[in-house]
N, C-alpha and C positions, 0 to 999 in steps of 0.2 A: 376414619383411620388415616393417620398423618403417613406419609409417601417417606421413604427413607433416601437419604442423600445417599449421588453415584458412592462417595469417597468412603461412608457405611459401610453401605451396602458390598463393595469389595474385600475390605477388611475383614468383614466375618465371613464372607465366604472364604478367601484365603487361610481362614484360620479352621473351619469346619472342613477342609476339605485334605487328603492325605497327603504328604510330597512325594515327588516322583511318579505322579499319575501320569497314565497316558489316555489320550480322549482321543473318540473319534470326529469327524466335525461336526456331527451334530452335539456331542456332551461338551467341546470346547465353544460352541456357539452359547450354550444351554450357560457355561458356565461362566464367560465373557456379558451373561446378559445380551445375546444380540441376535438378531437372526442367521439361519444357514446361510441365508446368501448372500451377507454383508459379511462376512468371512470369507465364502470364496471370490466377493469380490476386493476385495483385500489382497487375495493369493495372487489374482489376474494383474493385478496394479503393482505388485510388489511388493507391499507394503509387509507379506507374512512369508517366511520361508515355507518351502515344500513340506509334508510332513513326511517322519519316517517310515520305510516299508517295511512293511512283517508279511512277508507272503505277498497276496495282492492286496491287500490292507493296506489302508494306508494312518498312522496313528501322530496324534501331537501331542507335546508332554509342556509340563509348565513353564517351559523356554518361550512357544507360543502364546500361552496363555497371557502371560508378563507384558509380551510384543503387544497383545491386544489391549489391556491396559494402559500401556504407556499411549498406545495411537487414543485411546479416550481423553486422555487428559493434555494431549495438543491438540485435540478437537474442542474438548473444554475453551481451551484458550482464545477459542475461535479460526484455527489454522486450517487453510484448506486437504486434502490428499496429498498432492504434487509437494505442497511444501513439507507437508508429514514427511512422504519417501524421502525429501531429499534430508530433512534433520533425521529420520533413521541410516538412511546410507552413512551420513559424518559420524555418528555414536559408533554405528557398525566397524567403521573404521579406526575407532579410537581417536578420532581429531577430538570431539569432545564428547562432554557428558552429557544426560540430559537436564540435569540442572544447570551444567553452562549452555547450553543451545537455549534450554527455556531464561537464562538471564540476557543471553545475546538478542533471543529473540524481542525481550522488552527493551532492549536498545534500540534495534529496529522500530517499535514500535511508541519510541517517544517523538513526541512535534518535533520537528525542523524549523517549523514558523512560528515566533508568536505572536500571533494572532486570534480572536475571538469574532464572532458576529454580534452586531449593535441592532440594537431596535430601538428603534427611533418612531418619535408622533411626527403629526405636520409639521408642526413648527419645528421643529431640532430638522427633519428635510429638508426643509423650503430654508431654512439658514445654512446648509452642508450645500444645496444646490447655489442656494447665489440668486442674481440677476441673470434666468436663463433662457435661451432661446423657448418659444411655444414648443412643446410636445415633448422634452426632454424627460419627463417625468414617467413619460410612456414608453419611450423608447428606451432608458432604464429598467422598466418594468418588465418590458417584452425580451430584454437580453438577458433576465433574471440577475440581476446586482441589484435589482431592490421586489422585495417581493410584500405584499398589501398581504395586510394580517387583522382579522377581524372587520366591526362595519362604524360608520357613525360615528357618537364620540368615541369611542374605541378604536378606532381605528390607529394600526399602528405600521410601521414597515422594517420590517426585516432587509437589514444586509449582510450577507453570507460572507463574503471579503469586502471588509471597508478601503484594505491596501488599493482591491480591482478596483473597486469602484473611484476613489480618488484616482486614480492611475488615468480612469476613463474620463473624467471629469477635465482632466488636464487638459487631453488630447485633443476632446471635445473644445475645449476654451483655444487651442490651437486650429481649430480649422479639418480635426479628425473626428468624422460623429460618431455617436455610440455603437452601429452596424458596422462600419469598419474597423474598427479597434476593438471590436468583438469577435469579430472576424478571423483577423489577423492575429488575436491570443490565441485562438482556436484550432490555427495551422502552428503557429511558438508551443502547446501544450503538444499537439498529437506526437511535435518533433521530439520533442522533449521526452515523453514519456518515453517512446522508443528508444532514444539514446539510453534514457536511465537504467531500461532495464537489460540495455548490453553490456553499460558498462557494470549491472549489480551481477550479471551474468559471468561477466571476465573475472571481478574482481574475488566472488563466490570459490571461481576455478583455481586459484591465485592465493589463498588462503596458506595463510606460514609460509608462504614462497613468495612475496610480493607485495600480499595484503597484509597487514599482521605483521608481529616478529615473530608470532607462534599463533596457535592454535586454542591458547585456553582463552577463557570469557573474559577476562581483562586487556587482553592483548588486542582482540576482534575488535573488544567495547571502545576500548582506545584510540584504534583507527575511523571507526565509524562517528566518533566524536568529533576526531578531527576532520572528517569529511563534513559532518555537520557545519562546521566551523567555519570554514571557508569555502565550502561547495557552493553557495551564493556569489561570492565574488568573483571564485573563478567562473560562473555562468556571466555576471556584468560584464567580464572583462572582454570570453572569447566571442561575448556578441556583438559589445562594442568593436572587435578589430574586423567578425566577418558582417555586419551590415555598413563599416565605412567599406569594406574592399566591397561587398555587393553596389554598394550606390557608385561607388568608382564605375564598375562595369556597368552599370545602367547608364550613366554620362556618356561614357565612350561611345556606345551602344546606339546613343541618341534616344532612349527609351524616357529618361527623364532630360528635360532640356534646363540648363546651369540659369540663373535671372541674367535677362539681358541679353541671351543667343537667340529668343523667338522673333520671330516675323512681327513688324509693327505695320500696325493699321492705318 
Protein backbone atom coordinates (compact mmCIF):
# COMPACT_ATOMS: atom_id res chain seq x y z
CA UNK A 1 0.00 0.00 0.00
CA UNK A 2 1.92 3.13 -1.36
CA UNK A 3 2.20 5.96 1.86
CA UNK A 4 0.49 9.12 0.83
CA UNK A 5 2.66 12.45 0.58
CA UNK A 6 2.42 15.19 3.80
CA UNK A 7 1.15 17.77 1.00
CA UNK A 8 -2.02 14.85 -0.07
CA UNK A 9 -2.63 14.01 2.56
CA UNK A 10 -3.52 17.72 3.94
CA UNK A 11 -5.38 18.66 1.09
CA UNK A 12 -8.01 16.27 1.39
CA UNK A 13 -8.24 16.56 4.68
CA UNK A 14 -8.83 20.13 4.36
CA UNK A 15 -11.35 19.50 1.92
CA UNK A 16 -13.32 16.50 3.87
CA UNK A 17 -13.45 18.51 6.82
CA UNK A 18 -16.15 21.51 7.68
CA UNK A 19 -15.04 25.35 7.98
CA UNK A 20 -15.33 27.03 11.02
CA UNK A 21 -14.73 23.86 13.22
CA UNK A 22 -13.60 24.00 16.44
CA UNK A 23 -11.23 21.02 18.05
CA UNK A 24 -10.15 20.17 21.09
CA UNK A 25 -6.50 19.25 21.41
CA UNK A 26 -6.66 16.09 20.92
CA UNK A 27 -9.11 16.36 17.30
CA UNK A 28 -6.54 19.37 16.36
CA UNK A 29 -3.66 16.90 16.98
CA UNK A 30 -5.83 13.94 15.27
CA UNK A 31 -6.29 16.45 12.50
CA UNK A 32 -2.72 18.23 12.12
CA UNK A 33 -1.71 14.42 11.84
CA UNK A 34 0.62 14.71 15.04
CA UNK A 35 0.64 13.72 18.48
CA UNK A 36 -1.15 15.51 21.70
CA UNK A 37 1.97 16.44 22.94
CA UNK A 38 3.90 17.84 20.02
CA UNK A 39 0.98 20.36 20.14
CA UNK A 40 1.36 21.24 23.49
CA UNK A 41 4.52 21.42 23.01
CA UNK A 42 4.23 23.87 20.30
CA UNK A 43 1.83 25.97 22.77
CA UNK A 44 5.07 25.89 25.60
CA UNK A 45 7.37 27.17 22.78
CA UNK A 46 5.19 29.49 21.16
CA UNK A 47 4.94 28.51 18.28
CA UNK A 48 0.66 28.11 18.67
CA UNK A 49 -1.49 30.72 20.25
CA UNK A 50 -3.79 29.78 23.37
CA UNK A 51 -6.88 28.27 22.50
CA UNK A 52 -10.35 29.90 22.93
CA UNK A 53 -12.22 29.56 26.31
CA UNK A 54 -15.89 28.28 26.41
CA UNK A 55 -16.43 27.68 30.04
CA UNK A 56 -13.44 25.76 31.32
CA UNK A 57 -12.85 24.24 27.80
CA UNK A 58 -10.56 25.16 26.18
CA UNK A 59 -11.24 25.02 22.08
CA UNK A 60 -9.18 25.70 18.60
CA UNK A 61 -10.71 26.46 15.33
CA UNK A 62 -8.92 26.43 11.92
CA UNK A 63 -6.68 29.54 12.62
CA UNK A 64 -4.64 26.87 14.65
CA UNK A 65 -4.98 24.20 12.54
CA UNK A 66 -3.38 26.51 9.40
CA UNK A 67 -0.64 27.68 12.20
CA UNK A 68 0.23 23.94 12.46
CA UNK A 69 0.47 23.29 8.94
CA UNK A 70 2.42 26.05 7.95
CA UNK A 71 5.11 24.96 11.13
CA UNK A 72 5.22 21.51 8.93
CA UNK A 73 6.21 22.80 5.95
CA UNK A 74 9.28 25.10 7.54
CA UNK A 75 10.03 21.89 9.17
CA UNK A 76 9.85 20.24 5.59
CA UNK A 77 12.41 22.75 4.75
CA UNK A 78 14.59 21.50 7.39
CA UNK A 79 14.17 24.65 9.95
CA UNK A 80 14.68 24.23 13.37
CA UNK A 81 11.74 25.60 16.18
CA UNK A 82 13.65 28.69 17.46
CA UNK A 83 13.96 29.63 13.72
CA UNK A 84 10.08 28.44 13.01
CA UNK A 85 9.05 31.04 16.15
CA UNK A 86 11.07 33.67 14.96
CA UNK A 87 9.59 33.38 10.88
CA UNK A 88 6.05 33.10 12.60
CA UNK A 89 6.49 36.14 14.99
CA UNK A 90 7.76 38.43 11.39
CA UNK A 91 4.50 37.01 9.38
CA UNK A 92 2.56 37.67 12.73
CA UNK A 93 3.51 40.90 12.44
CA UNK A 94 3.00 41.64 8.88
CA UNK A 95 6.96 42.26 8.11
CA UNK A 96 6.29 39.36 5.65
CA UNK A 97 4.73 36.65 4.11
CA UNK A 98 5.36 33.17 4.32
CA UNK A 99 6.29 32.89 0.96
CA UNK A 100 8.61 35.91 1.24
CA UNK A 101 10.31 34.39 4.52
CA UNK A 102 10.44 30.91 2.81
CA UNK A 103 12.08 32.86 -0.49
CA UNK A 104 14.33 34.97 2.05
CA UNK A 105 14.93 31.97 3.83
CA UNK A 106 16.59 30.28 0.49
CA UNK A 107 18.63 33.44 0.29
CA UNK A 108 19.92 32.50 3.50
CA UNK A 109 20.59 29.43 2.45
CA UNK A 110 22.68 29.83 -0.79
CA UNK A 111 26.70 29.34 -0.58
CA UNK A 112 28.83 32.28 0.31
CA UNK A 113 31.83 30.35 -0.97
CA UNK A 114 32.56 28.79 -4.09
CA UNK A 115 33.95 26.08 -3.24
CA UNK A 116 33.54 22.15 -3.70
CA UNK A 117 35.72 19.15 -2.08
CA UNK A 118 38.36 17.38 -4.56
CA UNK A 119 39.19 13.82 -4.39
CA UNK A 120 42.21 13.16 -5.29
CA UNK A 121 44.50 9.52 -5.87
CA UNK A 122 48.18 9.44 -4.85
CA UNK A 123 49.57 10.89 -7.42
CA UNK A 124 47.27 14.10 -7.93
CA UNK A 125 48.43 14.34 -3.58
CA UNK A 126 51.93 13.80 -3.67
CA UNK A 127 51.88 16.60 -6.74
CA UNK A 128 49.46 19.16 -4.59
CA UNK A 129 51.95 18.33 -1.60
CA UNK A 130 55.25 18.97 -3.25
CA UNK A 131 58.76 18.19 -1.95
CA UNK A 132 57.50 17.69 1.61
CA UNK A 133 59.00 17.64 4.94
CA UNK A 134 58.58 13.45 6.30
CA UNK A 135 55.13 13.14 8.01
CA UNK A 136 53.29 15.98 6.41
CA UNK A 137 50.79 13.59 4.91
CA UNK A 138 49.89 12.52 8.53
CA UNK A 139 49.75 15.48 9.89
CA UNK A 140 47.30 16.50 7.16
CA UNK A 141 45.41 13.55 7.98
CA UNK A 142 45.14 13.97 11.61
CA UNK A 143 43.98 17.81 11.31
CA UNK A 144 41.22 16.37 8.75
CA UNK A 145 42.17 18.63 5.42
CA UNK A 146 42.79 15.30 3.94
CA UNK A 147 40.87 12.33 4.81
CA UNK A 148 41.89 8.51 3.12
CA UNK A 149 38.95 7.11 1.43
CA UNK A 150 38.94 3.50 0.54
CA UNK A 151 42.19 0.80 0.38
CA UNK A 152 44.91 -0.23 -2.08
CA UNK A 153 44.59 0.62 -5.62
CA UNK A 154 41.67 2.51 -4.63
CA UNK A 155 42.69 4.21 -2.50
CA UNK A 156 41.68 7.87 -2.69
CA UNK A 157 41.69 11.19 -0.57
CA UNK A 158 39.18 13.44 0.21
CA UNK A 159 39.67 17.20 0.83
CA UNK A 160 36.81 18.96 2.39
CA UNK A 161 38.38 22.60 1.70
CA UNK A 162 41.09 22.56 -0.86
CA UNK A 163 41.01 26.75 -0.11
CA UNK A 164 42.19 25.31 3.85
CA UNK A 165 44.25 23.03 2.91
CA UNK A 166 46.39 25.30 0.28
CA UNK A 167 46.13 27.93 3.01
CA UNK A 168 48.02 25.38 5.30
CA UNK A 169 50.28 24.18 2.91
CA UNK A 170 51.65 27.70 2.49
CA UNK A 171 52.21 28.28 6.12
CA UNK A 172 53.49 25.04 6.43
CA UNK A 173 56.17 26.04 3.51
CA UNK A 174 56.71 29.18 5.70
CA UNK A 175 57.97 27.80 8.89
CA UNK A 176 54.00 27.31 10.37
CA UNK A 177 53.21 23.50 10.69
CA UNK A 178 50.00 21.91 10.16
CA UNK A 179 49.14 21.87 14.23
CA UNK A 180 49.55 25.44 14.62
CA UNK A 181 47.70 26.78 11.71
CA UNK A 182 45.09 24.36 12.63
CA UNK A 183 45.15 25.71 15.73
CA UNK A 184 44.94 28.97 15.24
CA UNK A 185 41.78 28.61 12.44
CA UNK A 186 40.20 27.07 15.28
CA UNK A 187 40.42 30.13 17.69
CA UNK A 188 39.82 32.65 13.92
CA UNK A 189 36.44 30.30 13.42
CA UNK A 190 35.08 29.91 17.24
CA UNK A 191 35.61 34.18 16.94
CA UNK A 192 34.04 34.33 14.01
CA UNK A 193 31.19 32.44 14.39
CA UNK A 194 30.36 34.30 17.43
CA UNK A 195 30.71 37.58 15.84
CA UNK A 196 28.37 36.42 12.93
CA UNK A 197 25.81 35.39 14.76
CA UNK A 198 25.64 39.02 16.79
CA UNK A 199 25.90 40.73 14.21
CA UNK A 200 22.81 38.18 12.04
CA UNK A 201 21.25 38.89 15.53
CA UNK A 202 21.60 42.97 15.38
CA UNK A 203 21.00 43.10 11.86
CA UNK A 204 17.57 40.41 12.30
CA UNK A 205 16.45 43.45 14.97
CA UNK A 206 17.23 46.06 12.39
CA UNK A 207 15.05 44.91 9.61
CA UNK A 208 13.34 47.97 7.27
CA UNK A 209 14.99 50.20 9.90
CA UNK A 210 18.68 49.79 8.97
CA UNK A 211 18.79 46.49 7.21
CA UNK A 212 16.65 46.51 4.28
CA UNK A 213 14.95 49.56 2.81
CA UNK A 214 11.82 47.43 3.63
CA UNK A 215 10.77 44.52 4.69
CA UNK A 216 9.48 42.38 1.53
CA UNK A 217 11.71 39.51 0.08
CA UNK A 218 13.55 41.50 -2.54
CA UNK A 219 14.57 44.15 -0.30
CA UNK A 220 16.10 41.56 2.57
CA UNK A 221 17.31 39.38 -0.51
CA UNK A 222 19.08 42.55 -1.85
CA UNK A 223 20.87 43.34 1.37
CA UNK A 224 21.91 39.89 2.03
CA UNK A 225 23.36 39.89 -1.43
CA UNK A 226 25.32 42.52 -0.87
CA UNK A 227 26.63 41.31 2.34
CA UNK A 228 27.50 38.22 0.30
CA UNK A 229 29.36 40.50 -1.83
CA UNK A 230 31.67 42.00 0.12
CA UNK A 231 31.41 40.44 3.55
CA UNK A 232 34.75 38.73 2.68
CA UNK A 233 36.70 41.62 2.18
CA UNK A 234 35.53 43.60 4.78
CA UNK A 235 36.68 40.37 7.13
CA UNK A 236 40.51 40.70 4.97
CA UNK A 237 40.51 44.05 5.70
CA UNK A 238 39.57 44.38 9.62
CA UNK A 239 42.04 41.55 10.09
CA UNK A 240 44.62 42.91 8.26
CA UNK A 241 44.35 46.36 10.38
CA UNK A 242 43.74 44.34 14.02
CA UNK A 243 46.57 41.62 13.64
CA UNK A 244 49.21 44.63 12.36
CA UNK A 245 47.93 46.79 15.55
CA UNK A 246 48.01 43.15 17.68
CA UNK A 247 51.73 42.48 16.53
CA UNK A 248 52.51 46.16 17.22
CA UNK A 249 51.55 45.52 20.87
CA UNK A 250 53.37 42.13 20.94
CA UNK A 251 56.70 44.20 20.03
CA UNK A 252 56.10 46.87 22.50
CA UNK A 253 55.31 44.30 24.92
CA UNK A 254 58.67 42.40 24.21
CA UNK A 255 56.40 39.35 23.68
CA UNK A 256 57.66 38.91 19.98
CA UNK A 257 61.32 40.34 19.61
CA UNK A 258 61.78 42.60 15.93
CA UNK A 259 65.17 40.54 13.96
CA UNK A 260 68.13 41.92 15.20
CA UNK A 261 66.97 43.07 19.07
CA UNK A 262 67.83 39.43 20.51
CA UNK A 263 70.98 38.58 22.55
CA UNK A 264 73.76 37.25 20.39
CA UNK A 265 75.91 34.29 21.30
Amino acid sequence: MSKRSPELSRRRRREEEPSGRSYTIDELAAAAELPSRTVRHYRTEGLLSPPHRQGRKGLYDEGHLRRLEMIAELQDRGLNLRTIRDALHQIDRGRLSLQDWLGVEADLSAPWLDESPLLLDEAALRERLGDSSPGLQAALDGAGLIERQGRGEKQQYLVPSPGLLEISLRLNAAGVDIASGVRAGEIFRKRIRQACNEVLTLLAGRTGKGFARETSRDAVGEAIGAMRDVGGEAVRIIFAQENEAALRRAIQRGIIKPPGKGRKR
